[in-house]
C-alpha positions as CSV (number, residue, x, y, z in Angstrom):
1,X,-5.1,32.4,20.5
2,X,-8.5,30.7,19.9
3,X,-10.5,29.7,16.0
4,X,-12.7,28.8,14.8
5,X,-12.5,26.0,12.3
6,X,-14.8,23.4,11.0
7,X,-16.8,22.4,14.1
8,X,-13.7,22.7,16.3
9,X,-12.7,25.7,18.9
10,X,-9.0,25.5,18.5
11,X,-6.3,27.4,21.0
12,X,-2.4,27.7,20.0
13,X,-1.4,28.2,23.9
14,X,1.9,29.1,23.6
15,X,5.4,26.6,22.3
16,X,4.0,23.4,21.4
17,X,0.5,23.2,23.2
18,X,-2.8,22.8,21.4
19,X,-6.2,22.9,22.5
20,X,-9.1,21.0,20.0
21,X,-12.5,20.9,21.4
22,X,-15.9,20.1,19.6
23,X,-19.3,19.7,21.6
24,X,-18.5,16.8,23.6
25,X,-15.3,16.3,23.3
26,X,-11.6,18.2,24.4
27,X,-8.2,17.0,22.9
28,X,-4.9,18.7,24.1
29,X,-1.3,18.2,22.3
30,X,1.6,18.6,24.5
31,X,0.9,20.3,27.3
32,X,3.1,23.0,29.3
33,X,6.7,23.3,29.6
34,X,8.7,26.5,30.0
35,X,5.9,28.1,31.9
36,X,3.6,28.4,28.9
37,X,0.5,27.7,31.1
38,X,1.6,29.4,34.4
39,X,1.6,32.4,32.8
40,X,5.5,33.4,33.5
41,X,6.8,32.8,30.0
42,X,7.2,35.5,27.9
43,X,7.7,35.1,24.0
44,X,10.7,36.1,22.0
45,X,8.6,38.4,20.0
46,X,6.3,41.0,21.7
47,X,3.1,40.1,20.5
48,X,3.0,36.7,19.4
49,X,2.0,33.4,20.8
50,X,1.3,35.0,24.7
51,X,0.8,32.5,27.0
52,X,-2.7,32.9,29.2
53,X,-1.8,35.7,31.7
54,X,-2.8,33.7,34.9
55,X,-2.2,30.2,35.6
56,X,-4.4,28.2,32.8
57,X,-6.2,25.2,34.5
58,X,-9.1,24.1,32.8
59,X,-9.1,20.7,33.8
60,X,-11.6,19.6,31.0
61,X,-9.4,17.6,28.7
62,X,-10.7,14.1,27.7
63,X,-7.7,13.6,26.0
64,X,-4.0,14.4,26.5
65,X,-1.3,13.0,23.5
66,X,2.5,14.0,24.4
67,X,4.8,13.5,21.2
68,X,8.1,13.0,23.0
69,X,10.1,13.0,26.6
70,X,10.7,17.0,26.0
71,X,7.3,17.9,25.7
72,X,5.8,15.3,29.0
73,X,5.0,17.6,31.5
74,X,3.1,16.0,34.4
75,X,2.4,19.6,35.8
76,X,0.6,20.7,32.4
77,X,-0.8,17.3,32.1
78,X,-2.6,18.0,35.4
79,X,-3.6,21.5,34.5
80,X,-5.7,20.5,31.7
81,X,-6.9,16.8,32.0
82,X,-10.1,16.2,33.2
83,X,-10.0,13.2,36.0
84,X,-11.7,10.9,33.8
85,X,-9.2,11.7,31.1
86,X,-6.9,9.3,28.9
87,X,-3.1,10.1,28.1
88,X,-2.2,9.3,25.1
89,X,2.1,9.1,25.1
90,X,5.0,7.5,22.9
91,X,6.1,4.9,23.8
92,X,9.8,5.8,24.3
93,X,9.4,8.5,26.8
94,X,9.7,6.6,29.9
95,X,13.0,5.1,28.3
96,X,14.0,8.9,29.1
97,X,12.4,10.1,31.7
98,X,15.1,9.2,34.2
99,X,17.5,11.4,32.1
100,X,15.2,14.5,32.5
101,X,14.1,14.2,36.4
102,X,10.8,13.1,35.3
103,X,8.3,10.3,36.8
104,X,7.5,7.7,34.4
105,X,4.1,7.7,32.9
106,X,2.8,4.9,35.1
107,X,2.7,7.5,38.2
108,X,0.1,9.6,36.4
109,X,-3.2,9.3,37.6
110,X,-4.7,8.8,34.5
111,X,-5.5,6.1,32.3
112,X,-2.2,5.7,30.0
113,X,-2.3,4.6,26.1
114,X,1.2,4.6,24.9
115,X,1.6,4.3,21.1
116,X,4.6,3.6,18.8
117,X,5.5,5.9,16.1
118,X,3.0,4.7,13.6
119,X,-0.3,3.4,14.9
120,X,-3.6,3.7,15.1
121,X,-6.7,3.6,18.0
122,X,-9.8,5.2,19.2
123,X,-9.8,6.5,22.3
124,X,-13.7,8.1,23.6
125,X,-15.1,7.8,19.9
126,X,-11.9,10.2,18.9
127,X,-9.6,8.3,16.2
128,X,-5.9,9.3,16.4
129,X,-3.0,8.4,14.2
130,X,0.6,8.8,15.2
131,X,3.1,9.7,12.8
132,X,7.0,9.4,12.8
133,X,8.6,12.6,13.9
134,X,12.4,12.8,13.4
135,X,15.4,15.0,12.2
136,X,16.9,13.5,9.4
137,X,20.7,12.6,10.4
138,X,21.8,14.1,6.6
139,X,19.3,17.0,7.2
140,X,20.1,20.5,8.7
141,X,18.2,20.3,11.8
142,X,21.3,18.3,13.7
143,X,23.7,19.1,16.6
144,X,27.3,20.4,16.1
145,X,28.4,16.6,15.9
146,X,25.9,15.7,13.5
147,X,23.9,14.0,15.4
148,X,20.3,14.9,15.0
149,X,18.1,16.9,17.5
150,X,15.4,14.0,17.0
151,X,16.7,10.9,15.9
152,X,14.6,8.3,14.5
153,X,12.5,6.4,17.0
154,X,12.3,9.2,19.8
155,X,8.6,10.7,18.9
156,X,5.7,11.3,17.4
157,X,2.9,13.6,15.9
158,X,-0.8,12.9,16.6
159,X,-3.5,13.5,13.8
160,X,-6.6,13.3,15.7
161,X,-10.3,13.6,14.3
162,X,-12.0,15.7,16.9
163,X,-15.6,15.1,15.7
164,X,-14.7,14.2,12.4
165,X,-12.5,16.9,11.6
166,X,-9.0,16.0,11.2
167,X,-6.3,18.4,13.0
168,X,-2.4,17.3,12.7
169,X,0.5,18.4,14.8
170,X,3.9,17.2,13.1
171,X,5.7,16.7,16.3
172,X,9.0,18.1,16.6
173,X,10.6,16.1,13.1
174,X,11.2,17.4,9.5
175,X,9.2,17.1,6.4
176,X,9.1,13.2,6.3
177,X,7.5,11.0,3.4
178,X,4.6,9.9,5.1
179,X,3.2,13.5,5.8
180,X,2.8,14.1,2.4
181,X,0.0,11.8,2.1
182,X,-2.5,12.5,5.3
183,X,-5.8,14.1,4.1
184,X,-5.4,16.8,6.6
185,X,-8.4,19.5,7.4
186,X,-6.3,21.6,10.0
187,X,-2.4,21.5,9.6
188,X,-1.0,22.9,12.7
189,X,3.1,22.7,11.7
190,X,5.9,23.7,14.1
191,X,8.3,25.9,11.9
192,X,10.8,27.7,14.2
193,X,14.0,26.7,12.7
194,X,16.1,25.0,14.6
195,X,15.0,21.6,15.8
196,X,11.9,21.2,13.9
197,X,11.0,21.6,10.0
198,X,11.5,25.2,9.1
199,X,9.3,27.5,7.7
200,X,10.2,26.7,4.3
201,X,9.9,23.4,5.0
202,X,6.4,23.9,6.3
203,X,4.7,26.1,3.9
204,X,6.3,23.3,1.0
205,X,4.2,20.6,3.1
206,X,1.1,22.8,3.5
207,X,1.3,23.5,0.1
208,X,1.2,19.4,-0.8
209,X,-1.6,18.1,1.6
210,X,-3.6,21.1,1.0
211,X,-5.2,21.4,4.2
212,X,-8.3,23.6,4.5
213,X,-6.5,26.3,6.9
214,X,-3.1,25.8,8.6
215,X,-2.4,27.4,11.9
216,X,1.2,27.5,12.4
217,X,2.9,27.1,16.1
218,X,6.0,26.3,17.9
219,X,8.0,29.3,16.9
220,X,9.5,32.4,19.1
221,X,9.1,30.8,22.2
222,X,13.2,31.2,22.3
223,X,15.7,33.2,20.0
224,X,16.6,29.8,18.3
225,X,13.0,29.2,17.4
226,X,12.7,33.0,15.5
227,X,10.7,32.8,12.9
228,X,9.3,35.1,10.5
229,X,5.4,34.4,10.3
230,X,4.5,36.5,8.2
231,X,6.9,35.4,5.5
232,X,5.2,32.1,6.2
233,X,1.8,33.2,5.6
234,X,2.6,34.7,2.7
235,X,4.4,31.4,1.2
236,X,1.4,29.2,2.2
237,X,-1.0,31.6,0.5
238,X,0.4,31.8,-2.7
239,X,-0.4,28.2,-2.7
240,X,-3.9,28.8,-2.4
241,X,-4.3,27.6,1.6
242,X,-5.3,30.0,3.8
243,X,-3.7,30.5,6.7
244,X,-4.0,32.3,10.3
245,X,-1.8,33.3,12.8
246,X,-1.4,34.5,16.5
247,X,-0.2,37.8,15.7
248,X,-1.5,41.1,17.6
C-alpha cells in the first residue's frame, strides 16, 4: 500500500514495516519478518495488507529504526538499506538476540545508532524520537501468567520527521502517557489485539493527538492479530481525523 501524505510517499508493507520517503531522503521502520518482503506471506484476511508479490529489495533506505529483538531482521535490514545507510536499534535487542538465533547488531554492515527507550538524535538531517513501548503488567495485553507480552524496558517506537513532517509508529506497547502528548502529523498505530494496543485503544489515542491522517498497520498478519479495520475507521472518524486503510 503506498500515500500520499504531506510531502512524504508512505508504504504499509505488510506486519510491522513502514516505508517514509521525501525527496532526498528514505526512512524504514521494522523491516521484514514472517516473509513480509519475500513475498511468501499471505495475510489472514484476503485482501488486506498483501505483502509485494516478488521479493522487495530496494536497497535505498538511508535509514533503518528496529523497535525491538522481535522485529530485527538482518535479512529485511539488508533488503532495504542502502550501503551508506544508518541503523537506528534499541538498545536491548542484542541482550536478546542470543535467545532468538540472531547475530548481534555489531555484525551488520552498517553504521549502528542504538537508542534507549526515550531519546533523542539526528541522524542525515532526519530528527527521530524514541518512545517507550510496553504492555502494561495490570493491562490486558499479558500472557496466561500475567506476565506481559512487552514488559517495560524491552522496546521502542520511533517518531521520525522525514523532511519536516512528523510520522509515528507506537511500537508494539499499549496506550502509554507519554503518547498523548507528541504533536503527531502521520499516526501510524499497530491495533491488532493481542500484543499491542487494540483498536479501541488506538482510535481513543488518534482521537487525543489529533494527527492529520492515521494509517493504521500491524493487524491480520495472523489470526491473533484480527482486527476489524473498518470498525476502526469508523471510530477514528467520528472524531474528526481522517483515516486510510489498506483495504482492496
Amino acid at each position: 500500500m503506498t500515500i500520499r501524505h504531506d510531502g512524504l510517499t508512505v508504504d504499509w508493507l505488510g506486519y510491522a514495516t513502514l516505508r517514509f520517503a521525501g525527496d532526498d531522503t528514505v526512512v524504514y521502520v521494522d523491516p521484514g519478518r514472517y516473509g513480509v518482503l519475500t513475498g511468501e506471506w499471505e495475510p489472514h484476511t484476503d485482501g488486506i495488507g498483501h505483502p509485494p508479490s516478488s521479493d522487495y529489495r530496494e536497497e535505498d533506505g538511508d535509514i533503518v529504526c528496529v523497535t525491538h529483538v522481535h522485529h530485527y531482521d538482518p535479512d529485511g535490514i539488508e533488503r532495504v538499506a542502502s550501503e551508506d545507510a544508518t541503523i537506528v536499534a534499541y538498545e536491548g535487542i542484542d541482550e536478546r538476540v542470543g535467545d532468538r538465533d540472531l547475530p548481534p547488531l555489531s555484525s551488520l554492515p552498517y553504521d549502528v545508532v542504538e537508542v534507549g527507550m526515550k531519546s533523542q538524535t539526528t541522524i542525515k538531517d532526519v530528527p527521530i524520537w524514541s518512545t517507550p513501548a510496553y504492555n502494561e503488567p495490570d493491562g490486558p495485553h499479558t500472557l496466561d501468567d500475567g506476565t506481559p507480552y512487552h514488559p517495560e524496558g524491552f522496546g521502542c517506537g520511533f517518531m521520525v520527521a522525514v523532511e519536516g513532517t512528523r510520522a509515528f509508529y507506537p511500537g508494539d506497547s499499549d496506550v502509554l502517557p507519554g503518547h498523548r502528548t507528541l504533536e503527531v502529523s502521520l499516526l501510524c498505530p499497530p491495533i491488532g489485539p493481542r500484543a499491542t494496543m487494540d483498536r479501541h485503544e488506538a482510535a481513543s489515542l488518534a482521537a487525543t493527538i489529533d494527527p492529520d491522517l492515521v494509517l493504521p498497520v500491524h493487524y491480520n498478519t495472523f489470526s491473533n492479530l484480527e482486527a476489524d479495520s473498518r470498525e476502526f475507521a469508523a471510530d477514528v472518524a467520528e472524531a474528526g481525523v481522517p483515516v486510510v486503510l489498506d483495504e482492496q
